[in-house]
MMTF fields as JSON, N, C-alpha, C and O atoms, coordinates in Angstrom:
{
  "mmtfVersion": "1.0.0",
  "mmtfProducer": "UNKNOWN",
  "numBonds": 335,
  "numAtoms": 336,
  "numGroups": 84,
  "numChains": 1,
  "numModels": 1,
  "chainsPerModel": [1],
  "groupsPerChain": [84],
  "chainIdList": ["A"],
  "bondAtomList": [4, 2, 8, 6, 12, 10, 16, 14, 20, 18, 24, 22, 28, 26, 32, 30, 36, 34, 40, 38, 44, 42, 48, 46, 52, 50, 56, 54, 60, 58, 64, 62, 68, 66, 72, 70, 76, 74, 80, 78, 84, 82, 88, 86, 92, 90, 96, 94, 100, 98, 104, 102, 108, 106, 112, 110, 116, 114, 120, 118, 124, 122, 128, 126, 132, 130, 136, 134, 140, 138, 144, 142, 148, 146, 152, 150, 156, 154, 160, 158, 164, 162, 168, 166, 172, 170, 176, 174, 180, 178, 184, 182, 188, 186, 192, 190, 196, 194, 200, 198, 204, 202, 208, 206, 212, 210, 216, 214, 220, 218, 224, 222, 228, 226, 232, 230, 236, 234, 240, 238, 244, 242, 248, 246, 252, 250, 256, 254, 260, 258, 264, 262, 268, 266, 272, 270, 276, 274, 280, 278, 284, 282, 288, 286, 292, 290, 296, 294, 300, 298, 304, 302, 308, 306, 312, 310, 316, 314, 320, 318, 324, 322, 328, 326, 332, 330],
  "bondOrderList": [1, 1, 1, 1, 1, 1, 1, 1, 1, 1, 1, 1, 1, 1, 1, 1, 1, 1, 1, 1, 1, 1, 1, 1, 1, 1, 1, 1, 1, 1, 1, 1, 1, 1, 1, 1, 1, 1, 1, 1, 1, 1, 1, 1, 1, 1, 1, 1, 1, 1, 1, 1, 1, 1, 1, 1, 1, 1, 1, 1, 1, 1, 1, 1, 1, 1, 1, 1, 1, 1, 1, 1, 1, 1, 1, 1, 1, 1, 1, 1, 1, 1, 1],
  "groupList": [{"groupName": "UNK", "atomNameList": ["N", "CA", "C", "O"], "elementList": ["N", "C", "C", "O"], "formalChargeList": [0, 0, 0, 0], "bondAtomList": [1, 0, 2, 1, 3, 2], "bondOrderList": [1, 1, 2], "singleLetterCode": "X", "chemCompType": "L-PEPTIDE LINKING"}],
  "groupTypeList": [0, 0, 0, 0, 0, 0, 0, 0, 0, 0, 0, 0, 0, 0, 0, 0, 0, 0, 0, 0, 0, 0, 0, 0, 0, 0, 0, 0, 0, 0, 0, 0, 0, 0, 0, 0, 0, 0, 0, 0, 0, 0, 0, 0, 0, 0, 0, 0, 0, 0, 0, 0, 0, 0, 0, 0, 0, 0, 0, 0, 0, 0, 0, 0, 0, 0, 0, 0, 0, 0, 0, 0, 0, 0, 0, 0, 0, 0, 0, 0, 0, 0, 0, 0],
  "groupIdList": [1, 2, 3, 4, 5, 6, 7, 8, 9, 10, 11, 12, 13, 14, 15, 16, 17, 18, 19, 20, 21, 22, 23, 24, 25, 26, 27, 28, 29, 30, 31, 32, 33, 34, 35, 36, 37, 38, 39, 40, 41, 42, 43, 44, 45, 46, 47, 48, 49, 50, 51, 52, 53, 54, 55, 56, 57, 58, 59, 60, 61, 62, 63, 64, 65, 66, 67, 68, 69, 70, 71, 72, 73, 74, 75, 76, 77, 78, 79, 80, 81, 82, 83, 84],
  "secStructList": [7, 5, 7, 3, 3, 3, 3, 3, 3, 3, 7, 6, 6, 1, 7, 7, 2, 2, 2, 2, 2, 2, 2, 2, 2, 2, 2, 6, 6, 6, 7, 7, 7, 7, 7, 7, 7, 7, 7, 3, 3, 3, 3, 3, 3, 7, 7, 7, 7, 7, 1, 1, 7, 2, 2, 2, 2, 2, 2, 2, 2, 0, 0, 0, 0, 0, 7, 7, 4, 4, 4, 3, 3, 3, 3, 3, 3, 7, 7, 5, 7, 7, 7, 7],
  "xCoordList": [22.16, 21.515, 22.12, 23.253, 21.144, 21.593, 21.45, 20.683, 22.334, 22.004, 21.776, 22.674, 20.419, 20.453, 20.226, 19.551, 21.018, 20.464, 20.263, 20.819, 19.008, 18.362, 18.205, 18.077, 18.241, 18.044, 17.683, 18.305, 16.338, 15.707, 16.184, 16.848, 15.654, 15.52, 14.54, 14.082, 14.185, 13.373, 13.603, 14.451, 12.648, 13.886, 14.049, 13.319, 15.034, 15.494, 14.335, 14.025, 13.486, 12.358, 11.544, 10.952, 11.47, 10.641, 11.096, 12.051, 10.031, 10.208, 10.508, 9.702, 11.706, 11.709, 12.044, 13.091, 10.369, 10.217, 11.249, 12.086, 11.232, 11.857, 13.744, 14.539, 14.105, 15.09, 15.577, 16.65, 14.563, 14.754, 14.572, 14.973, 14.126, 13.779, 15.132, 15.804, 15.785, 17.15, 18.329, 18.899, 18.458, 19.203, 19.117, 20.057, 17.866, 17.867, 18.004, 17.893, 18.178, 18.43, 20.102, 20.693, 20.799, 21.594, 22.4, 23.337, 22.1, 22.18, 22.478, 23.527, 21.032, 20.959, 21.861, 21.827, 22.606, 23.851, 25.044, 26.101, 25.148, 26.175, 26.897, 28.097, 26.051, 27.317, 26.554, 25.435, 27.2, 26.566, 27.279, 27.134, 28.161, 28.322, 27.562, 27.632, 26.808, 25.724, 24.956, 24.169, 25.11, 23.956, 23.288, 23.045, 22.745, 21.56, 21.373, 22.26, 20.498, 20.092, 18.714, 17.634, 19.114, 17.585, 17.689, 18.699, 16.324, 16.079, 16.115, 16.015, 16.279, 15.762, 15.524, 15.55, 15.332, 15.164, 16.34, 16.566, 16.916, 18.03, 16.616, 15.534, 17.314, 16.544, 17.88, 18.861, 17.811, 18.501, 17.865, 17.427, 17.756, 17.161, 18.222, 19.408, 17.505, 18.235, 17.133, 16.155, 17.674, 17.028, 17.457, 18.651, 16.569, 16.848, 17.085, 16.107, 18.297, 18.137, 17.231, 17.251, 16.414, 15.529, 15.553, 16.526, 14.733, 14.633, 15.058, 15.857, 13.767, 13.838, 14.794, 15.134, 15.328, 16.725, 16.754, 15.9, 17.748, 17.441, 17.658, 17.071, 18.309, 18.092, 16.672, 16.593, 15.348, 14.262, 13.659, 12.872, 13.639, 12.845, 12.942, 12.061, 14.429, 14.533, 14.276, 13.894, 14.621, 13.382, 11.933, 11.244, 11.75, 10.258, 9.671, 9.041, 10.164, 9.943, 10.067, 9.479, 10.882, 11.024, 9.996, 8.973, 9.704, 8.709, 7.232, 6.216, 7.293, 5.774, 5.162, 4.071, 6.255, 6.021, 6.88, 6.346, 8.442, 9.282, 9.726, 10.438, 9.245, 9.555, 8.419, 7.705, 8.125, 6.79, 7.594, 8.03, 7.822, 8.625, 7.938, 8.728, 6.681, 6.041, 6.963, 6.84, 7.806, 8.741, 10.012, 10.654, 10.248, 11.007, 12.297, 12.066, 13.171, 14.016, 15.12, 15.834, 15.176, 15.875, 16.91, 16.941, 17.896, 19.173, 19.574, 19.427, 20.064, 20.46, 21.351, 21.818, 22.192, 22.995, 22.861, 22.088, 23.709, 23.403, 24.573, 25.371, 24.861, 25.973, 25.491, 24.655, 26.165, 25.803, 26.471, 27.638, 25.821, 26.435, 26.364, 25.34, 26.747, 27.047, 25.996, 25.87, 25.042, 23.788, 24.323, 25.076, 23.782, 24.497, 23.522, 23.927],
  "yCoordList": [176.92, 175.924, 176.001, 176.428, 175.486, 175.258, 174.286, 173.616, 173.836, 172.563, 172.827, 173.126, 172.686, 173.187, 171.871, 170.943, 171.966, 171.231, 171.874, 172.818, 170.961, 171.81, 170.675, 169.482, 171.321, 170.656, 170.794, 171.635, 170.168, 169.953, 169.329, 168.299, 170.34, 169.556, 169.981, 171.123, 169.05, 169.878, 170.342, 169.877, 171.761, 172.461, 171.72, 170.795, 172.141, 171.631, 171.482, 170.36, 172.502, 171.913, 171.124, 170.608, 170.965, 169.872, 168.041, 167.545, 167.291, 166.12, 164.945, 164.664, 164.645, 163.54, 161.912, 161.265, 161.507, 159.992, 159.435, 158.611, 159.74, 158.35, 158.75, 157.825, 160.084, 159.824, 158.931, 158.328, 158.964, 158.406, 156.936, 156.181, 156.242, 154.833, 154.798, 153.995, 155.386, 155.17, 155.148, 154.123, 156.109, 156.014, 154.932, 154.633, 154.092, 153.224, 151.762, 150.643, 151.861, 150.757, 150.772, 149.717, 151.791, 151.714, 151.351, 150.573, 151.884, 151.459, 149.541, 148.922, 149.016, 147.437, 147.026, 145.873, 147.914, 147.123, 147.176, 146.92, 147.318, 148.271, 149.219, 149.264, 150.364, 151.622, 152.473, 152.978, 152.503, 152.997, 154.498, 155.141, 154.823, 155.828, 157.045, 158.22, 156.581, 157.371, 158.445, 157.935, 159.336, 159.97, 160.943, 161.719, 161.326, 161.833, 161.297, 160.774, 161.381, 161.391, 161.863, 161.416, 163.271, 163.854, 163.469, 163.59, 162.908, 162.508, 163.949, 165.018, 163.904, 165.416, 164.684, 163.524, 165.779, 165.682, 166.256, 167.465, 165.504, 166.086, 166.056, 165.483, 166.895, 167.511, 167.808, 168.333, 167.464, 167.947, 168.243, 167.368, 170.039, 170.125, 170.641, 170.937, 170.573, 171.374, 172.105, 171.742, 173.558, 174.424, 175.133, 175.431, 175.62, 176.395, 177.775, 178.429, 178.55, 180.189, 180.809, 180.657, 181.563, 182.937, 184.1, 184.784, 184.308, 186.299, 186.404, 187.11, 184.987, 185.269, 184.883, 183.701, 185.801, 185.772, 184.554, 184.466, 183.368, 181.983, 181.879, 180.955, 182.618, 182.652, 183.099, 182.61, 183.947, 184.399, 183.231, 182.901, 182.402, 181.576, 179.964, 179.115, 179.95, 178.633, 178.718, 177.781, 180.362, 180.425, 180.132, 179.368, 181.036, 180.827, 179.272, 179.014, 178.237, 176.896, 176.299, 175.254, 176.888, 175.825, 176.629, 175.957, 177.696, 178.251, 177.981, 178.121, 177.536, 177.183, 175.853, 175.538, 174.97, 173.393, 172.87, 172.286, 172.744, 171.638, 171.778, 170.957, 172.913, 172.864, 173.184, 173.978, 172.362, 173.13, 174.141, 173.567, 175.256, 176.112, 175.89, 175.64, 175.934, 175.922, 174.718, 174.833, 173.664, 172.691, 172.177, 171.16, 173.291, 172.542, 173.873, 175.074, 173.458, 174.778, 174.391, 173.393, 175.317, 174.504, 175.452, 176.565, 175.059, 175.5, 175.349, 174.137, 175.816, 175.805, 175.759, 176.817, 175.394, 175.407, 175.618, 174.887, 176.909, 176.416, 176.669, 177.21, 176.178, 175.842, 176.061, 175.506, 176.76, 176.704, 176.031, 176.294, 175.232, 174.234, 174.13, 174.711, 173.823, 173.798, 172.911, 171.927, 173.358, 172.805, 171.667, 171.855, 170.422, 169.443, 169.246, 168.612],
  "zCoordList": [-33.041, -32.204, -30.808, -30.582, -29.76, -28.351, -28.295, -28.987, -27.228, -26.03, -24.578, -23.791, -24.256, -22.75, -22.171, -22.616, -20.93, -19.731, -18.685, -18.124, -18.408, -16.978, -16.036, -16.315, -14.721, -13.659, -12.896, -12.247, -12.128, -11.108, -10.417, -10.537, -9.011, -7.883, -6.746, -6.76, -5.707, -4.76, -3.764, -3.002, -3.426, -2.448, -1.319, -0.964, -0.746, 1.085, 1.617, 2.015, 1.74, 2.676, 2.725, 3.673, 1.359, 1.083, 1.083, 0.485, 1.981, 2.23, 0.448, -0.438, 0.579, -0.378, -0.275, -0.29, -0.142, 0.029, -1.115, -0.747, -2.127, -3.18, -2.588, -2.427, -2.372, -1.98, -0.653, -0.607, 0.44, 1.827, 1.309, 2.195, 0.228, 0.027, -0.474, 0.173, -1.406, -2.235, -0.847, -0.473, -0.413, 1.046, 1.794, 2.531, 1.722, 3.032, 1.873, 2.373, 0.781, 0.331, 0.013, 0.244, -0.447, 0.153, 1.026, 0.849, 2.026, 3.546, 3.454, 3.628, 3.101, 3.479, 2.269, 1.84, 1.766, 0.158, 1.227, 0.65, 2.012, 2.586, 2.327, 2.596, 1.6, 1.474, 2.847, 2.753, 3.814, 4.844, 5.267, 6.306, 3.974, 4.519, 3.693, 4.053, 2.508, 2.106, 3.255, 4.052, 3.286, 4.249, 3.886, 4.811, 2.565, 1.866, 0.665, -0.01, 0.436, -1.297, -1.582, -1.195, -2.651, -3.203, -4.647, -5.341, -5.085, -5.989, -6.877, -6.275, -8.49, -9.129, -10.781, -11.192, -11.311, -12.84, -14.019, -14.055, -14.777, -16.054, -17.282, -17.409, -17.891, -19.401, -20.167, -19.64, -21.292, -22.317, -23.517, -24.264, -23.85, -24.702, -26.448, -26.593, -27.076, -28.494, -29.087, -29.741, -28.567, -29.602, -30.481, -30.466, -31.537, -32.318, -32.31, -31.95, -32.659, -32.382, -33.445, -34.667, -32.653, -32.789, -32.468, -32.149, -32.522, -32.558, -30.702, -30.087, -30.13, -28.888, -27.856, -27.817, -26.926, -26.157, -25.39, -24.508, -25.575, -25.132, -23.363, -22.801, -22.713, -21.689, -21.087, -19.96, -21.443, -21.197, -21.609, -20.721, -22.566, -23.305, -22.578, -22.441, -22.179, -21.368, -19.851, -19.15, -19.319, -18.188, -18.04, -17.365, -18.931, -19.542, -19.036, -18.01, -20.263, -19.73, -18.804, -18.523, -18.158, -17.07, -16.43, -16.565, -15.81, -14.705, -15.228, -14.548, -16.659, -17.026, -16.961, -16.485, -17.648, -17.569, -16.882, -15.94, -16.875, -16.771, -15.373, -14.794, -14.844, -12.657, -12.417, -13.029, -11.193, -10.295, -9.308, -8.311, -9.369, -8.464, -7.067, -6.157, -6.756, -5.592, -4.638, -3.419, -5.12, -4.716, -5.327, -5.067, -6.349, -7.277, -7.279, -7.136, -7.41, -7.816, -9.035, -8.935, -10.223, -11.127, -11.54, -11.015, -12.575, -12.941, -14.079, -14.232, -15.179, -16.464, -17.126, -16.702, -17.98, -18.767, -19.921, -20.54, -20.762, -22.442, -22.713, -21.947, -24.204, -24.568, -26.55, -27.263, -26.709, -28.234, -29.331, -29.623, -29.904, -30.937, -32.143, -32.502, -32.751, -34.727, -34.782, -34.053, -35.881, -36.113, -37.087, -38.042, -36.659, -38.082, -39.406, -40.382]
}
């Protein structure tokens, strides 16, 4: 078995409203020394080992469903664990 986590985020160029709302509320809490925040996505998955090579397979997913690459750029972790 695996445990992957993956993580999104969107690239630099791209504009992120929910982060500029989190920043500026911030701001009015007074932590004013905040000066970015990009919003992104955590996943934690558990899979099962197969035939197929889990690094190709957890690419796979993410470039099919779980990132829009056209704005999204993501990152992986696996970690293999004792199936309980």
């Amino acid at each position: 078995m695996y445990k992957v986590k993956v993580f999104i985020t969107l690239r630099e160029n791209v504009l992120d409203p929910q982060g500029t709302a989190v920043e500026s509320a911030l701001h009015s809490m007074s932590f004013e020394a905040v000066r970015d925040v990009r919003i992104g996505k955590y996943m934690e998955l558990t899979i099962e080992k197969t035939d197929q090579d889990i690094d190709d397979a957890v690419k796979e997913m993410c470039e099919r469903l779980l990132a829009n690459t056209v704005i999204e750029d993501y990152r992986y972790e696996i970690e293999e664990v004792v199936a309980l």
